[in-house]
N, C-alpha and C positions, 0 to 999 in steps of 0.2 A: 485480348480485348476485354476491355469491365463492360459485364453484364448490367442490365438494369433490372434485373428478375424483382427488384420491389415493386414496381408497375405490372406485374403481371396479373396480377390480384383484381386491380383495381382499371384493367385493360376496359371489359363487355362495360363496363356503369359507365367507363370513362363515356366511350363510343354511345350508350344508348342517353345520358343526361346532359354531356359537354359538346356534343359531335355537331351540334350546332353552326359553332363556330365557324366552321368551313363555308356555312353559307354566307355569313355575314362579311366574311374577307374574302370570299375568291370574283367580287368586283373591283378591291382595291388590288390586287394582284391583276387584272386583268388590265387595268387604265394604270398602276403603276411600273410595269414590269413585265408586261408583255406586248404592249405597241413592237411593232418592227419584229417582232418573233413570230416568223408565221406558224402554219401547221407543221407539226413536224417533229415541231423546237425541241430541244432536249432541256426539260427542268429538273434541279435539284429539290428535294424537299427534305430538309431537313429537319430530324426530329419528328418523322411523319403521325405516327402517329397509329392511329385506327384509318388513317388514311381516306377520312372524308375528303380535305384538299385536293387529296394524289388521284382519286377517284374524278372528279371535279374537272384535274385541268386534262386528266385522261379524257374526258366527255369529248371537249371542247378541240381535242386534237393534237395535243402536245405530249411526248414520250417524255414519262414522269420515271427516275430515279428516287424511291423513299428507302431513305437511311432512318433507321430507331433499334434503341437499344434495348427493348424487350420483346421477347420472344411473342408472347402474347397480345401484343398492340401490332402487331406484324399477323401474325395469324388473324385476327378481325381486317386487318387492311386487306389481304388477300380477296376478304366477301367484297368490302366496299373499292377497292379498285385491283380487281381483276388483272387488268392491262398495265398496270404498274411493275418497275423491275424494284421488285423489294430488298432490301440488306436488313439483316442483322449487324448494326456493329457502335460502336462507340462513336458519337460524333465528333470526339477529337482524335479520333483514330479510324480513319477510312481515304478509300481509294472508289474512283470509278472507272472505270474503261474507258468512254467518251467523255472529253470536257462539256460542260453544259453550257447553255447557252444564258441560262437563268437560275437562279437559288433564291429559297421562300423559308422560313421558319417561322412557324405563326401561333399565337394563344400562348404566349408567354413559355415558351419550352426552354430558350434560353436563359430564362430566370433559373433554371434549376442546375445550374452549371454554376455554384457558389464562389470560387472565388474568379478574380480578374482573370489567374493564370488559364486557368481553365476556359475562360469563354476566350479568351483571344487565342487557345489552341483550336477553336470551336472556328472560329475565323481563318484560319490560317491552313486549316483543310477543305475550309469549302473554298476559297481563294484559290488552290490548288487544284480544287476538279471545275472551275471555269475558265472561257474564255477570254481572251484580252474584251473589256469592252462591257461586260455583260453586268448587271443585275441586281444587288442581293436586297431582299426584302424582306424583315423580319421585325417582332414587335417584342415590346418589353412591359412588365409593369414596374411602375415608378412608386414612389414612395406614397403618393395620391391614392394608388391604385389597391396597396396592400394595406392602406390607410379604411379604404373603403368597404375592401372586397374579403379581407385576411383575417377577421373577427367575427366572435363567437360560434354561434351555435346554426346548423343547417342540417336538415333532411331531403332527401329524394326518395319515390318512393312510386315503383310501378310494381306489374302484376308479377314479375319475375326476377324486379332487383331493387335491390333498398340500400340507399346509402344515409349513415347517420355520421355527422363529423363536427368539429367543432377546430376555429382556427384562429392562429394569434400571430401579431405580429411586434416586433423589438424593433423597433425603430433605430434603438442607442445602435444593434450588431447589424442591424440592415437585412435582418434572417426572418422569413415567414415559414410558419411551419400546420400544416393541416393535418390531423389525426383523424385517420377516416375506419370505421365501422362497416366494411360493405359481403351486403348479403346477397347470395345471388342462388335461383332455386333450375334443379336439371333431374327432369321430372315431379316427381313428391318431396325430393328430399332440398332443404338447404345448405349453402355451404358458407361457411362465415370467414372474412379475412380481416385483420387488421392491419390499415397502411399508414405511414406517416409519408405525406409529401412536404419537400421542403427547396423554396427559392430565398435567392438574395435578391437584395436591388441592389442592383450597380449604376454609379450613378454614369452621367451625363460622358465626363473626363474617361473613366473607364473604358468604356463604348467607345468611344472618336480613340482613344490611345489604340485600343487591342484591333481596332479595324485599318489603323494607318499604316503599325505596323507588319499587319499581313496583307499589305499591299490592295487596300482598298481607297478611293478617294471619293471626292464630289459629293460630298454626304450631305442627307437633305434629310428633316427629322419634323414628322405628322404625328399631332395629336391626332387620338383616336377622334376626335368630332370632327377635324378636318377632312378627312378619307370618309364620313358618314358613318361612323360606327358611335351608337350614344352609349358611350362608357368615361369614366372615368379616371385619369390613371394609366391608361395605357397609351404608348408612344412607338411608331414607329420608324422604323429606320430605312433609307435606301442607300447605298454606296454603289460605286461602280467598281469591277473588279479595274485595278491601271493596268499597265504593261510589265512585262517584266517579274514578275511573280508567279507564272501558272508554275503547272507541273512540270519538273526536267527529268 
């Protein structure tokens, strides 16, 4: 299994500056992607995360699966959803016990799986832990998005963790890359990491090919202001898993 131990660094700032996120998408998850799922439901989440989401749709009553590949965004998800069956593992390399009923990947984590091969391996396992029928909701940023969002210079900065970073993006190679500075204090003392995060966009073609062919179809595709989230650049996805493709 490929570890993602470079997010481990950069796990608690993720969770205390970015964790947001999960508020602002677990109503387009709720009206996209969970009608007709009652309580119960079994969701995937992938790429969870610090597991704001997983936490979220645990509230709410549905038995959450979060898969992530670092160790220490996994250990934060444990505080923030408890009731969550958590994995460590590779999201192009995972199994669950129970098919799920639904699958979520949110805040651009799919961006970080660079090439095409790679995210429609990303596809072609969660395709594999659901059932005929079901779900997948997950967003991207688009070349708008990294246009926007993926330039210069930014701080965060509270009583316990301080992130200084600065971010570019190459439009010619389609590669955003963020150089993060992040301090984080346990006790008196500080502890300093440096991370480099880094996504592609993949365009439009990409996404509909690596989703068809691991047997997903019905695909319907929301700007973020459609769904009610005011960003821009980000795009989301819904497909239905078809028949004929789960796990054998």
């Amino acid at each position: 299994m490929a570890r993602h131990d470079h997010y481990d660094d950069f796990a608690s700032a993720y969770d205390r500056f970015w964790g947001y996120f999960a508020d602002l998408v677990f109503p387009v998850v709720e009206r996209l992607t969970l009608t007709g799922i009652g309580q119960g439901g079994r969701i995937l989440d992938v790429c969870c995360g610090t597991g704001r989401l997983a936490g979220l749709l645990c509230a709410a009553g549905y038995r959450v699966t979060g898969v992530d590949g670092s160790e220490h965004m996994l250990a934060c998800a444990r505080t923030n959803a408890p009731d969550a069956d958590l994995v460590l593992a590779d999201a192009r390399d995972f199994t669950v016990a129970t098919p799920c009923d639904a699958a979520v990947s949110t805040f651009d984590s799919l961006n970080h799986f660079i090439t095409a091969e790679d995210l429609a391996a990303v596809f072609t396992r969660v395709r594999a832990c659901l059932v005929d029928g079901a779900l997948f909701l997950f967003d991207l940023n688009t070349a708008g998005g990294f246009a926007a969002r993926w330039r210069g210079s930014f701080g965060r900065v509270d009583e316990d963790h301080v992130v200084a970073g600065s971010s570019s993006w190459a439009p010619e190679t389609g590669v955003a890359r963020s150089h993060l500075t992040v301090m984080t204090r346990a006790g008196t003392a500080w502890h300093r990491a440096d991370v480099t995060l880094t996504e592609r966009c993949h365009s439009d073609a990409e996404v509909r090919a690596g989703l068809v062919a691991s047997g997903f179809g019905n695909l319907e595709v929301f700007d973020a202001a459609d769904v009610g989230i005011d960003e821009v650049g980000r795009v989301f996805y819904l497909a239905e898993a078809l028949p004929g493709h789960g796990e054998t």
